[in-house]
N, C-alpha and C positions, 0 to 999 in steps of 0.2 A: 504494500500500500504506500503508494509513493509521498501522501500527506505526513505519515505517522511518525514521529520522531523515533520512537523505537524502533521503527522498521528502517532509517536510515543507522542509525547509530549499529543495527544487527550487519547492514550490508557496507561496513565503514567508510557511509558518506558522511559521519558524524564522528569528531573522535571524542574516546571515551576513557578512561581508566579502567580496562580490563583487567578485571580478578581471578576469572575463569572462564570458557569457552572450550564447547565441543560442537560436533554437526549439527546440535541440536537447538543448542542455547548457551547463550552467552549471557553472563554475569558480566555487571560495572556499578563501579559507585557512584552515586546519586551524587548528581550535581548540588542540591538543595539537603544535604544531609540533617536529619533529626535526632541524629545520635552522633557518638563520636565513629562508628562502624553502621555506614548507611548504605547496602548495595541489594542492589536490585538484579535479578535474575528473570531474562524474559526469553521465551521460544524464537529461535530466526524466523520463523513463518507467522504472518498476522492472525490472531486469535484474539477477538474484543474482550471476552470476558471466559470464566469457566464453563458459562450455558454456551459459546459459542463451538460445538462440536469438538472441542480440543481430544485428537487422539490420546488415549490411554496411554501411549509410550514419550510422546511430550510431557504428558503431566508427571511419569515419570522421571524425565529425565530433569526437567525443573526442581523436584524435589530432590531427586538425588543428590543433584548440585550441592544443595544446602550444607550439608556437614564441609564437602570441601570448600566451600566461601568460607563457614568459620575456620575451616582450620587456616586458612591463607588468611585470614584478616587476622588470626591469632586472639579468639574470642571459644574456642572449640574447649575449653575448659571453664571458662567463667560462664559461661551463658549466654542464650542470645535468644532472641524471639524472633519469629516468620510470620509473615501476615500476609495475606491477598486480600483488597478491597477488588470487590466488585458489585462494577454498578455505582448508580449516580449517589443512593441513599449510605453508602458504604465509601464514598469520598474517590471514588476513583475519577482522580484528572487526568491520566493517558488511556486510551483506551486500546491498549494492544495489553492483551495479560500478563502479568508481571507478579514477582513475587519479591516482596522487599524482607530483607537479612540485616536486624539491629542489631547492636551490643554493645559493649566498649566500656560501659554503666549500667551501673542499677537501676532498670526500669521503673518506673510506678505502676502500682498494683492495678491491671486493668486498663479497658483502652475506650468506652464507651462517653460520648459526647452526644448530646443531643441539644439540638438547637431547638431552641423555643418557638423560634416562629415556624416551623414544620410541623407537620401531625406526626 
C-alpha cells in the first residue's frame, strides 16, 4: 500500500532503526517512543488490523519476534509488555498491524483510558 508509512518503512523507502527483521517482518523503534525501549514489530505485507484476514503464520511470526526484540533491546530479563491496539476505539493511529514491544521501566499497573466525551 503505497500510502502507509509502515508499508514504506517494511520496503526501505523509509529509514528506520532496525532491531530485527526476517521475510516476514521487520521490527524498529518507534520514532515517538513511550518508554525508554519502544519498538514496534509489523508484517512486510499490509494487514489493517487483526480482523483483516492476517494468515496464521504472520501472526506467528510477529509474535515470535517478540522474545528476540527483548532480548536485543536487553529488557529479556526485567520485563517488558506487548500490546496491539486495534481499531479506532483501541487508539490505533497506523493502520497497517503492528505490535508494539515496551520496557526499559517499570510500567504502571494497567493501561485503560477512557475518555469522557465517548460512550
Amino acid at each position: 500500500m503505497s500510502e502507509c508509512i509502515f508499508c514504506m518503512v517494511a520496503a526501505g523507502d523509509i529509514p528506520a532503526r532496525v532491531v530485527y527483521e526476517d521475510d516476514t517482518i521487520i521490527a524498529f523503534d518507534d520514532i515517538a517512543p513511550q518508554a525508554p525501549v519502544h519498538t514496534l514489530i509489523i508484517p512486510r505485507d499490509h494487514y489493517e488490523h487483526l480482523g483483516s484476514g492476517v494468515p496464521a503464520e504472520v501472526l506467528s511470526a510477529l509474535f515470535a519476534a517478540v522474545p528476540k526484540v527483548a532480548a536485543a533491546k536487553g529488557v529479556e530479563e526485567s520485563g517488558y509488555r506487548v500490546v496491539v491496539n486495534n481499531g479506532r476505539d483501541a487508539m490505533q493511529t497506523v493502520h497497517h498491524l503492528h505490535v508494539h514491544v515496551f520496557g526499559g521501566r517499570a510500567m504502571a499497573h494497567g493501561m485503560v483510558h477512557f475518555d469522557e466525551g465517548r460512550p
